[in-house]
C-alpha positions as a Markdown table, in Angstrom:
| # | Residue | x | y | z |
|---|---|---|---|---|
| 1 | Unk | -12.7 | -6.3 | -27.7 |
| 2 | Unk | -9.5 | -8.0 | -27.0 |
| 3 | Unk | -7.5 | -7.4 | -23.9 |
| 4 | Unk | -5.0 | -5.6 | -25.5 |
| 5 | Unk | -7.2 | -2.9 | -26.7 |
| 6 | Unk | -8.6 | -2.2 | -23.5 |
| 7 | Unk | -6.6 | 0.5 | -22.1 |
| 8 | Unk | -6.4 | 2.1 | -25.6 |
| 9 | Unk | -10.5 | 2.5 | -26.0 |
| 10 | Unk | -11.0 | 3.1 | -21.8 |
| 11 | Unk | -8.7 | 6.1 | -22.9 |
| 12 | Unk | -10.2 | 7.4 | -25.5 |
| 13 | Unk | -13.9 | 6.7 | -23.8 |
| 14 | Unk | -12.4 | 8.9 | -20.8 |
| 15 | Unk | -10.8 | 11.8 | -23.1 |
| 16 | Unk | -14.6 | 12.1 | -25.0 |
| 17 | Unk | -16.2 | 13.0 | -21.3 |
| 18 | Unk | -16.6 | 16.8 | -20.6 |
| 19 | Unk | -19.0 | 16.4 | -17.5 |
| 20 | Unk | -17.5 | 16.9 | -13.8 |
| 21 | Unk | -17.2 | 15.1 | -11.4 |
| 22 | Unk | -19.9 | 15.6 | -8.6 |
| 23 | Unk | -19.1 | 17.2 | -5.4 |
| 24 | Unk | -17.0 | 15.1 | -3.3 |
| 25 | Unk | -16.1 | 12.3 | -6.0 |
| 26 | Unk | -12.8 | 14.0 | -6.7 |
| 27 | Unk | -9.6 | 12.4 | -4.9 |
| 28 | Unk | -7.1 | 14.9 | -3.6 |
| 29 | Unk | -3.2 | 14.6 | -3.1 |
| 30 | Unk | -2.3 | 12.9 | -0.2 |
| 31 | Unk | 1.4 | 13.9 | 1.5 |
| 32 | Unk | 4.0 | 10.8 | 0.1 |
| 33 | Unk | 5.1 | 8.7 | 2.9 |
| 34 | Unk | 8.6 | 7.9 | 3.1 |
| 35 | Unk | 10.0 | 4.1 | 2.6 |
| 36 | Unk | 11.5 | 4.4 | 5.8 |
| 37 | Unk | 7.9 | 5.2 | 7.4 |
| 38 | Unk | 6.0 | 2.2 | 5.1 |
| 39 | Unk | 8.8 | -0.1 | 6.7 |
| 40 | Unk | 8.3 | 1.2 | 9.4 |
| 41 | Unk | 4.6 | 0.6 | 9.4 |
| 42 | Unk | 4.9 | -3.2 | 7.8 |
| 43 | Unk | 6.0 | -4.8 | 10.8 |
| 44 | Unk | 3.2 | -6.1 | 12.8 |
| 45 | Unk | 2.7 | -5.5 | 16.1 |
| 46 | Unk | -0.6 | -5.5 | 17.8 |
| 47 | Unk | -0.9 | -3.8 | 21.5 |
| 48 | Unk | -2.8 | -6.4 | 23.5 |
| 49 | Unk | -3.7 | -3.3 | 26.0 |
| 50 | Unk | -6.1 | -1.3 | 23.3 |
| 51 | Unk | -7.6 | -3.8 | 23.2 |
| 52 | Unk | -11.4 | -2.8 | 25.5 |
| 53 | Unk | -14.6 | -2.8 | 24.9 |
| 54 | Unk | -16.7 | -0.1 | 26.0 |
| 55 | Unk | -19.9 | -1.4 | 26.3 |
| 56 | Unk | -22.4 | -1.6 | 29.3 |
| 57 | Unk | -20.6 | -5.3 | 30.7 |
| 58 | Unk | -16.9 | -4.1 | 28.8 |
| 59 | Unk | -15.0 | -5.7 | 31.4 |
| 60 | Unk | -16.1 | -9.0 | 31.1 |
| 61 | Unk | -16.2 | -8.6 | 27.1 |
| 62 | Unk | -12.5 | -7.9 | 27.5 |
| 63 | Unk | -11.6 | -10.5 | 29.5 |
| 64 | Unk | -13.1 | -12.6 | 27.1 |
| 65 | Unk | -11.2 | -11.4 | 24.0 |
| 66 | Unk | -8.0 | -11.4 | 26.2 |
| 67 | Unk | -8.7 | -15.0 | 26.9 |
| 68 | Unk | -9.5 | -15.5 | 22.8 |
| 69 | Unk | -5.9 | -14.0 | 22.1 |
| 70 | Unk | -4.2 | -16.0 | 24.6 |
| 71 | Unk | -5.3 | -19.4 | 23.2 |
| 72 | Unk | -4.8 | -18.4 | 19.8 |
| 73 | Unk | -1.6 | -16.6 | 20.1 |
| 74 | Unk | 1.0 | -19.3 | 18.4 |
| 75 | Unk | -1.6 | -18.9 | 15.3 |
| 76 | Unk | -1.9 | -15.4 | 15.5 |
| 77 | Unk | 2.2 | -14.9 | 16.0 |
| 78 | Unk | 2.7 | -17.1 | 12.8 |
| 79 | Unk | 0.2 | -15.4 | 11.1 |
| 80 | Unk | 1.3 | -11.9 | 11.7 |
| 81 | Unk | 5.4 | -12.7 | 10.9 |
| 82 | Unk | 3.9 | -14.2 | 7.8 |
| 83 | Unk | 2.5 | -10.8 | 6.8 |
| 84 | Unk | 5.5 | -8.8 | 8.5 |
| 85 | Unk | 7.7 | -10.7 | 6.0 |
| 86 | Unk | 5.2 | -10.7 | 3.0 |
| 87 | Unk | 5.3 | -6.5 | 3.4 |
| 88 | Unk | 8.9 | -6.2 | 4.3 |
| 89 | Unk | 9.5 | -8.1 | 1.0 |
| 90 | Unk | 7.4 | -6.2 | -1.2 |
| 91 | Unk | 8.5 | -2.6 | 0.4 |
| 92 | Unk | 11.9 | -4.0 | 0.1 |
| 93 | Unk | 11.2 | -4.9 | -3.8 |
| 94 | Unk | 9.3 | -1.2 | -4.1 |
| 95 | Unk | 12.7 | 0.3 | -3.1 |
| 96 | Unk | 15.0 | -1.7 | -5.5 |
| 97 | Unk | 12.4 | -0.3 | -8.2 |
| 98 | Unk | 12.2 | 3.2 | -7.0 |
| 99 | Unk | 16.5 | 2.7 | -7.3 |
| 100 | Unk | 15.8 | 1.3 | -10.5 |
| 101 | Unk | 13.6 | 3.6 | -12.2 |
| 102 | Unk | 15.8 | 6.8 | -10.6 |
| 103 | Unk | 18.9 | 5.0 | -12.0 |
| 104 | Unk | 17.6 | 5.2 | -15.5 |
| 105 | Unk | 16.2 | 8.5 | -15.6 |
| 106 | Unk | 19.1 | 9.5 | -14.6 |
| 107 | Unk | 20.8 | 7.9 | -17.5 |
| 108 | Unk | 18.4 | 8.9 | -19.8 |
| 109 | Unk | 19.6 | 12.4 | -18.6 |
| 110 | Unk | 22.9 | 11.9 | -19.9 |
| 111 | Unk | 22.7 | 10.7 | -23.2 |
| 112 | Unk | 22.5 | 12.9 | -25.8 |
| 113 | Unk | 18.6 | 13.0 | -27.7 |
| 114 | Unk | 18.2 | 10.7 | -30.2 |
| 115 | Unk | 18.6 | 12.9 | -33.4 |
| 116 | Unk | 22.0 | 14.2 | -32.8 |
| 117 | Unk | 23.2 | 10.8 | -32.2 |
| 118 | Unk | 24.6 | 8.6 | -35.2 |
């Protein structure tokens, strides 16, 4: 099968199926989060202070991954503004879509069908 045939038969393969799905394998509506929120949410920023452990000797085990942190923060600082951009960028790019897409159905709106037009 060539790649371009793909979605057509994985289609057709799911549109022959009359079986449900099995308790619990069905995926329900989530609520839509807002750009503002996923921006929001992109930026990076860890709280050193949740980080505990709660185990029998926790304090010491939290010293210890305090200490970790501290040595390694210029990596970890780079690496996490490297992801901040990277999901900026891409909400930033999902928005100019979403702009995009509501800026031709909305053009699609105003012209007149196809068969009256000539």
């Amino acid at each position: 099968m060539r790649p371009e045939d793909a979605l057509g038969a994985a289609r057709a393969a799911a549109a022959a199926r009359d079986d449900v799905l099995p308790t619990g394998m069905s995926i329900e509506p989530t609520e839509r989060v807002s750009i503002e929120q996923l921006m929001e949410w992109a930026n990076i920023e860890p709280d050193p202070d949740l980080m505990r452990s709660t185990r029998t000797l926790g304090a010491p085990i939290t010293w210890a991954k305090r200490q970790l942190v501290h040595v390694m923060r210029q990596y970890l600082r780079e690496l996490q503004s490297q992801q901040t951009r990277f999901n900026l960028n891409v909400l930033i790019r999902l928005a100019e879509l979403e702009d995009r897409v509501a800026r031709l159905e909305e053009r699609d709106k105003a012209q007149p069908p196809a068969s009256t037009r000539r």
